[in-house]
C-alpha positions as CSV (number, residue, x, y, z in Angstrom):
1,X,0.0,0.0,0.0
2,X,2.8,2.7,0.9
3,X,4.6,1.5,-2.3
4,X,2.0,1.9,-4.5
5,X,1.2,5.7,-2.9
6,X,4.8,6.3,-3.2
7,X,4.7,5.7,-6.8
8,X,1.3,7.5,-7.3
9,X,2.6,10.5,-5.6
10,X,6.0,10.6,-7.7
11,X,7.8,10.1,-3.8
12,X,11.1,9.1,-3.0
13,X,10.5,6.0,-0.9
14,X,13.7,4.9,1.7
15,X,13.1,2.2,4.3
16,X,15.3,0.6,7.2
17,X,18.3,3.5,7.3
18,X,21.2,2.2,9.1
19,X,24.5,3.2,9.7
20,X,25.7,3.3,5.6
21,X,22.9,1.3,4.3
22,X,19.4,2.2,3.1
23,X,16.7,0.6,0.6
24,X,15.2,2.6,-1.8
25,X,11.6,1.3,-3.3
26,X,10.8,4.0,-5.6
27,X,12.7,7.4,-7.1
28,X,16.1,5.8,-7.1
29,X,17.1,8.6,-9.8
30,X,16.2,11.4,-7.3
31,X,19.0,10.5,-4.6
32,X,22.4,11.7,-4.8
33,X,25.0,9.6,-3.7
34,X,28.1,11.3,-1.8
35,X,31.5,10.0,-2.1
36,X,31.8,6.5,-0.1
37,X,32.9,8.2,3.9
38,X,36.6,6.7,5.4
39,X,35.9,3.8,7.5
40,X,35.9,4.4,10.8
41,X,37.8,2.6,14.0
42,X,35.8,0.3,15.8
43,X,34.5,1.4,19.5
44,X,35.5,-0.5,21.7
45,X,33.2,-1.3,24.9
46,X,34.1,-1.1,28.5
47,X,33.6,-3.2,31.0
């Protein structure tokens, strides 16, 4: 149902953002993609 109002509307549709990843269901052509970031150091947790 949001898909098919996404594509109805002419909307840019982006689900489950994380971190560097994203999914894109409809207007892939309207996003601009950046230059891939450095990777950065891993946190480390304390205990």
């Amino acid at each position: 149902m949001g898909l098919e109002l996404a594509q109805e509307l002419g909307v840019t549709m982006i689900d489950r953002a994380k971190v560097k990843h994203f999914l894109v269901y409809n207007g892939a052509e309207n996003i601009i993609y950046d230059a891939r970031p450095e990777a950065r150091p891993m946190s480390t947790k304390l205990k």
